[in-house]
Steps between C-alpha positions, in 0.01 A plus 500: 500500500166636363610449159691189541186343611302656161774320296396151666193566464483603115719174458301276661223620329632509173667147496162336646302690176834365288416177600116511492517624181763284342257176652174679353729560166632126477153330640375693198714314210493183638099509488495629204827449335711753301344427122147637672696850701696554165116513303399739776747699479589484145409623114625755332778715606215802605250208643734375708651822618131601588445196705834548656377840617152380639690195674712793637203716603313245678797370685615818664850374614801679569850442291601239789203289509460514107781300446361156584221578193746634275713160556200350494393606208882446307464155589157452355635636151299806489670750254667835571235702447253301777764497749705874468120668495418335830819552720485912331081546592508259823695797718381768260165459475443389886104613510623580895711727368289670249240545744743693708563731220120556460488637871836692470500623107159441444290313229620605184869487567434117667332465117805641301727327706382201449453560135912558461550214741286222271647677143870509642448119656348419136779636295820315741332180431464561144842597438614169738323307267654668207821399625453212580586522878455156600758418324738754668344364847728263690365159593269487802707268663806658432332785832278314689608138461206403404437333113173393495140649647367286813418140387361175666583320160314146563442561823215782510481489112591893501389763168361271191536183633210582806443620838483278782444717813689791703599259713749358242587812380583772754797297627655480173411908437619573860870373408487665225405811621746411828810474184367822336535665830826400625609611161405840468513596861817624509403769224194558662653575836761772298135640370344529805781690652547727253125607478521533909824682467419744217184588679677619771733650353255713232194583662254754368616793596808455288312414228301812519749712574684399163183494302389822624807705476537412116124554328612466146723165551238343773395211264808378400635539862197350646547204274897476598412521888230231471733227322681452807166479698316174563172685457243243692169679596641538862776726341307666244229659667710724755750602212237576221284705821797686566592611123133541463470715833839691364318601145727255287332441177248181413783452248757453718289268717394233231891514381630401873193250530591317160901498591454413860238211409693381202841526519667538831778428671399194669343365171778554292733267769198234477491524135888489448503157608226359262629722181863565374608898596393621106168383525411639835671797425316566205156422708624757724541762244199422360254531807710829571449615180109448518478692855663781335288529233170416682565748699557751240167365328290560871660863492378612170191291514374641865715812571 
């Protein structure tokens, strides 16, 4: 019963910062329109990648409540490499999170960490604008129904045309946001269960116990345990204790941190329905692939 009230809890909250956010997110263009967001958060491939990253940083959100920016963000024509760097360093580079890894791991792994975190989000969105991902992207509307960012056309003068007052606008965000919503809930209610499932069903002691019992393979096992994980601070800081309490390596600890926080179960079910399999596949791979090796790097650089 315990838990079944923790699950209507974390939804509740959840869909009420879904909603917030998606209002904030569509208040946003019609002030300002989309030309203005995609000069923010545009330039060259690496410039806009970089902004991506700081947009990412200073809006700490987790993979759910991401997803209003990143359609946000689509809609407003900002290219790959804006866009793929902020939904990679939003969860990633949480400063909650990295805080808790000063406390636990202490100062200079927090540093390192976040190091591999900002190069690995920098080189995905790179390589998305390389290949040209919005063109490998299905429509917006085609997953949340939605075609066009929140606009009052004549009526509140929304984005270039002028701003007349919140009062005009917030209805016409608040459907928006309402259509977003009703769209992606159903994928965010699979999310939410699997996070609340898998953390019952893997908590830290297992984790420990497997990382522990194999020294030499702890990285790459620490990064395969944490993809299933939907490492929020609230999970991370009693699992990294533990392997911390149970001598598992700094290495070991950065690799779960970056695979729990960047590609995890629950993300990977969100992400399947904005992305064909391929793509979010290959994001998977990558973010693995970047735990595994950061994790390598902390090991040699502070063993």
């Amino acid at each position: 019963m315990e838990h079944l009230r923790d699950i209507v809890i974390l939804v509740v909250e959840l869909a009420v910062l879904f909603f917030a956010v998606t209002v904030a997110v569509q208040l946003f263009q019609t002030r300002f329109g989309a030309e203005r967001l995609r000069r923010w958060i545009g330039g060259r491939p690496i410039v806009a990648a970089l902004k991506g990253i700081a947009l990412g940083f200073v809006t700490p959100f987790c993979t759910f409540t991401a997803v209003p920016m990143l359609v946000g963000l689509r809609q407003a024509g900002v290219t790959p490499a804006g866009y793929v760097a902020f939904i990679v360093a939003a969860p990633v580079l949480d400063p909650v999170l990295f805080g808790a890894l000063v406390l636990i791991a202490g100062l200079e792994t927090a540093v390192l960490y976040g190091v591999i975190a900002f190069v690995g989000a920098l080189g995905l969105a790179l390589l998305a604008e390389r290949f040209d991902l919005e063109r490998r992207l299905p429509p917006i509307e085609d997953y949340v129904g939605v075609s066009e960012p929140a606009s009052c056309g004549s009526t509140c003068g929304g984005g270039e045309l002028g701003w007349r007052g919140l009062r005009t606008a917030a209805p016409v965000a608040a459907a928006a946001a309402r259509r977003l919503l009703v769209g992606m809930a159903p994928i965010l209610l699979v999310g939410i269960a699997l996070s609340v499932a898998i953390e019952l069903a893997v908590p830290p002691s297992v984790t420990e116990r497997l990382t522990a019992a194999h020294p030499g393979f702890s990285i790459p096992i620490a990064a395969a345990l944490g993809t299933p994980l939907y490492v929020s601070t609230a999970v991370f800081v009693p699992l990294a204790d533990s392997l911390t309490a149970a001598g598992v390596g700094l290495g070991a600890i950065v690799a779960l941190t970056i695979a729990g926080a960047g590609a995890n179960l629950p993300e990977f079910v969100i992400l399947a329905k904005l992305a064909r399999p391929r793509i979010v596949s290959t994001f998977f791979v990558y973010v693995f692939g970047v735990a595994v090796v950061g994790g390598f790097v902390t090991h040699a650089v502070l063993a």
